[in-house]
C-alpha positions as CSV (number, residue, x, y, z in Angstrom):
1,X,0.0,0.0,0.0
2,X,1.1,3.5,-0.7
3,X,1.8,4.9,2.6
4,X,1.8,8.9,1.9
5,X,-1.6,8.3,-0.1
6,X,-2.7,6.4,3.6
7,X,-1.9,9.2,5.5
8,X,-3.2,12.0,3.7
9,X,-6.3,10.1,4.3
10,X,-6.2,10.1,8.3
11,X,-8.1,13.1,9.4
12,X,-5.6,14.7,11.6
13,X,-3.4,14.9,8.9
14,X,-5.8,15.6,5.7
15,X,-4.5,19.0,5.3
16,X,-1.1,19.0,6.0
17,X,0.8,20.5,2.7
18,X,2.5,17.7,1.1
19,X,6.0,18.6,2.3
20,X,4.6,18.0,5.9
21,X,3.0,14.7,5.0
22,X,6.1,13.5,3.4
23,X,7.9,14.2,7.1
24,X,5.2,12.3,8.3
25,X,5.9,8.9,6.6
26,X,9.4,9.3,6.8
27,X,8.4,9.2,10.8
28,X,6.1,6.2,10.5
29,X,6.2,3.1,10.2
30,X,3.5,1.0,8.6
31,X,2.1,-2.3,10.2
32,X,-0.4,-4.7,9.2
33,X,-2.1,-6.5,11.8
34,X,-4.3,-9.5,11.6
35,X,-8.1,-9.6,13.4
36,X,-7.8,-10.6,17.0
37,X,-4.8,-9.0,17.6
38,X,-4.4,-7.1,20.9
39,X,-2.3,-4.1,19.4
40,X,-2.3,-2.3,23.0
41,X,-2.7,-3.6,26.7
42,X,-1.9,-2.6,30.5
43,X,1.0,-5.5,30.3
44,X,2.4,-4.1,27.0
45,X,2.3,0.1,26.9
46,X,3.6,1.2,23.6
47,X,3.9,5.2,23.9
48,X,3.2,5.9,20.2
49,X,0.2,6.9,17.9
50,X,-1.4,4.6,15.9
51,X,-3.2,6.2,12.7
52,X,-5.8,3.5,11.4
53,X,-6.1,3.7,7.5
54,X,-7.9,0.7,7.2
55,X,-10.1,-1.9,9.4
56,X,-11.7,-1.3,12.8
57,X,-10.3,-1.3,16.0
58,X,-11.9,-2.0,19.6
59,X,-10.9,0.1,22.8
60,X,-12.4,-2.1,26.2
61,X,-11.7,-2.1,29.7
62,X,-11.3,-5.6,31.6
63,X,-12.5,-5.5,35.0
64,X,-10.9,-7.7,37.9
65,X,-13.4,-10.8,37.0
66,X,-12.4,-10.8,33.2
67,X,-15.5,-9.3,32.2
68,X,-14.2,-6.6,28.8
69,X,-16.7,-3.4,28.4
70,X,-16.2,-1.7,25.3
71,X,-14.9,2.0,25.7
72,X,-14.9,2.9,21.9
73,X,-14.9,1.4,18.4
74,X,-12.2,3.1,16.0
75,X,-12.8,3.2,12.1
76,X,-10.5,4.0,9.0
77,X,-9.0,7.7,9.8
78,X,-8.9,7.5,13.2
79,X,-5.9,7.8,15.8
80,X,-5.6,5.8,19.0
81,X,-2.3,5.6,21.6
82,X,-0.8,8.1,23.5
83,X,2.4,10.0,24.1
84,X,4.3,12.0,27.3
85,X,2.0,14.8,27.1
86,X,-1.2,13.7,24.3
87,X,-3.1,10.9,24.9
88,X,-5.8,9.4,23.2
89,X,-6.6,6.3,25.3
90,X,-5.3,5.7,28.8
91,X,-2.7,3.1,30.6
92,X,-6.1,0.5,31.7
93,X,-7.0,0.3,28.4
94,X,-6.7,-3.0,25.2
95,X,-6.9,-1.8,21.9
96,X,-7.8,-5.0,19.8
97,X,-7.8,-5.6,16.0
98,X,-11.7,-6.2,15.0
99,X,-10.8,-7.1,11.5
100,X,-7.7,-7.2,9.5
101,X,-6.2,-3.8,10.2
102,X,-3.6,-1.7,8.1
103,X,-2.0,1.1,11.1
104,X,0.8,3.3,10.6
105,X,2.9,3.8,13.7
106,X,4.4,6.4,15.0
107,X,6.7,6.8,18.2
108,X,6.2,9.0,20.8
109,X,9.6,11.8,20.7
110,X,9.2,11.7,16.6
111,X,5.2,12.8,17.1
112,X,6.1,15.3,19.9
113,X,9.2,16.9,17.6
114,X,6.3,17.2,14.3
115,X,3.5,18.8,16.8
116,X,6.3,21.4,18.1
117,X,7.0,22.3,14.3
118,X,3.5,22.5,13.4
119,X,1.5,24.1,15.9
120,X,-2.1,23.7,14.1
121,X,-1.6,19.8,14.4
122,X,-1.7,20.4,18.0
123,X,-5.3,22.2,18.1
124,X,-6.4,19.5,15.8
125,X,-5.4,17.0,17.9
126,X,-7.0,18.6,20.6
127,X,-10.3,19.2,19.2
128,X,-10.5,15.2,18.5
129,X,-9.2,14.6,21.9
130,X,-12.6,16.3,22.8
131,X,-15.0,14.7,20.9
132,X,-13.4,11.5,21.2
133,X,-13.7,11.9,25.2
134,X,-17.0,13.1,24.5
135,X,-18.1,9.5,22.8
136,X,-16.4,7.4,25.4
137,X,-17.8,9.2,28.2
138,X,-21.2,8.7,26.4
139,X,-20.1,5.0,25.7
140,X,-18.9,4.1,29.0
141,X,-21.8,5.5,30.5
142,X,-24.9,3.6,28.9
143,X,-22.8,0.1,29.1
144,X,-21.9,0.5,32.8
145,X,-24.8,2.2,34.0
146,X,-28.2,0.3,31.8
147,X,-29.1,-3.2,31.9
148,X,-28.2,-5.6,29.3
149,X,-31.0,-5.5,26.7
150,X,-30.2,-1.5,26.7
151,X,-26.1,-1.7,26.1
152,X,-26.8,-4.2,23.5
153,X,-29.2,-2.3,21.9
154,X,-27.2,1.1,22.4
155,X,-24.0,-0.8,20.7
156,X,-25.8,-2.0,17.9
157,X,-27.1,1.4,17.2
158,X,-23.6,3.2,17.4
159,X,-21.9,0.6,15.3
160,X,-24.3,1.1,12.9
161,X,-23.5,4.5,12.9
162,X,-19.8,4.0,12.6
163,X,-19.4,1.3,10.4
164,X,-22.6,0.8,8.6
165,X,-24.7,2.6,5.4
166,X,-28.6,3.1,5.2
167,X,-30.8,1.0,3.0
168,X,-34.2,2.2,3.5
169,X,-34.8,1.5,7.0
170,X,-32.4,-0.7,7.6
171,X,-29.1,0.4,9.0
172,X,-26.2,-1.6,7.7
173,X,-23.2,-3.0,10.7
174,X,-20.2,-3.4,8.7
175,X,-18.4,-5.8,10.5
176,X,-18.7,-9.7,11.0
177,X,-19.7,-10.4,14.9
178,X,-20.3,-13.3,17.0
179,X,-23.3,-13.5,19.1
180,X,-19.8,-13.7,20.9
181,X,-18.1,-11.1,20.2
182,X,-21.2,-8.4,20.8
183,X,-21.5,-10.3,24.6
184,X,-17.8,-9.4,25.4
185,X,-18.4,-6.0,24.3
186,X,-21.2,-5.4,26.3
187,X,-20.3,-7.4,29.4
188,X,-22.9,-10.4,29.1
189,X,-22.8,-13.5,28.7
190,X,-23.2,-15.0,25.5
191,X,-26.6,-17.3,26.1
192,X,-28.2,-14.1,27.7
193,X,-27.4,-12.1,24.0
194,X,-28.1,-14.7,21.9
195,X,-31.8,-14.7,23.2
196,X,-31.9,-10.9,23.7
197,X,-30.9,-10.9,20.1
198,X,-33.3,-14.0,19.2
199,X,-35.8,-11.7,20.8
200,X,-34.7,-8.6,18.6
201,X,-35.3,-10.4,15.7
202,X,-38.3,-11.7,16.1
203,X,-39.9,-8.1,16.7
204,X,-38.4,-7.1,13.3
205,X,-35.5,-4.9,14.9
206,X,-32.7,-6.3,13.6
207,X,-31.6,-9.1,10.8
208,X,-28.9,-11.0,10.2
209,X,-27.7,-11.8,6.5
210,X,-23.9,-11.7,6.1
211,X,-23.7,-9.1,8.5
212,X,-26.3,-7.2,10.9
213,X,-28.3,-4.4,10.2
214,X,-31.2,-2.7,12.4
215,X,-34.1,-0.9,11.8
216,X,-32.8,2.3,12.9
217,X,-35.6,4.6,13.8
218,X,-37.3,1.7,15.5
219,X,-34.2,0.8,17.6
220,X,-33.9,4.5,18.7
221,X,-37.9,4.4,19.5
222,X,-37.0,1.5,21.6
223,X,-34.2,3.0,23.5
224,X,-36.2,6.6,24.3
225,X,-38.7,3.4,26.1
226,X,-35.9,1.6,27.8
């Protein structure tokens, strides 16, 4: 892959002049990572930023009984990691490789020296540092706080948004999950989804052809109910 053409892609660096883009790559290095992989944990810190050009990347928490709770999901453009003095996750959190992922990497001094040099990068970064603790905060809340048939019903909603397109009134979820998967990132258990989603599907919420897809205005009905 053509790794200037990836980065002028990412949004904090969209419109950096060329010249500044090329400083860029020459800083970064790109890595291809496989679905499943956990890029970022507590037991491995990596001070760097990660800018994810391609795939979809899970942030969770993992409380003391093993039991993950999704923080954020991450999509093509976005940036994840953290440096000395910028950070756009914290040290208790696992980033993990939802699909097969395409990031380019780079380390903590070499970002820091670039953001000196070009001051507007900073207040970009900044503003996404906002809304991005703006969506966790919003995240974090409904899956800690609600009960279980809410947080599912809340995640498959913001995926949608995130990953998905609209066909009519359907809502597209573009990405392959497990009945699995969606019970880790909500803190369940996975028979306790799979009829909450049986149940879902039955009242003509949600379907299930190669990938998900809800019936958005009815899910959001739902959740003003919950």
């Amino acid at each position: 892959m053509d790794k200037l053409l990836l980065l002028s892609q990412i949004s904090l660096l969209e419109e950096l002049p060329m010249d500044d883009l090329k400083a860029v790559e020459e800083l970064s290095e790109m890595k291809p990572v496989k679905k499943g992989t956990i890029i970022l944990s507590p037991d491995k810190p990596i001070e760097a930023l990660f800018f994810l050009k391609k795939g979809q990347v899970r942030l969770f928490r993992m409380n003391h009984h093993g039991k993950q709770f999704t923080v954020d999901i991450l999509t093509s453009g976005n940036i994840f990691g953290e440096t000395s003095t910028l950070s756009l996750t914290d040290d208790q959190v696992y980033a993990e490789a939802m699909t097969d992922t395409y990031l380019c990497m780079i380390e903590r001094k070499d970002f820091e020296g670039f953001i000196e040099r070009n001051p507007k990068i900073a207040l970009k970064f900044i503003n996404i540092l906002s809304n991005r603790l703006k969506e966790v905060y919003s995240l974090s809340e409904k899956i800690a706080l609600s009960d279980v048939k809410y947080r599912l019903i809340y995640l498959l909603l913001k995926l949608s948004e995130k990953t998905g397109r609209r066909i009519n009134e359907w809502q597209t979820i573009n990405m392959k999950l497990t009945h699995a998967d969606i019970a880790n990132m909500i803190g369940s258990t996975r028979e306790t989804t799979s009829a909450i989603l049986s149940q879902l599907k039955k009242d003509g919420l949600i379907k299930k052809d190669l990938n998900w897809s809800i019936n958005a205005e009815k899910i959001e009905q739902l959740l003003e109910k919950i």
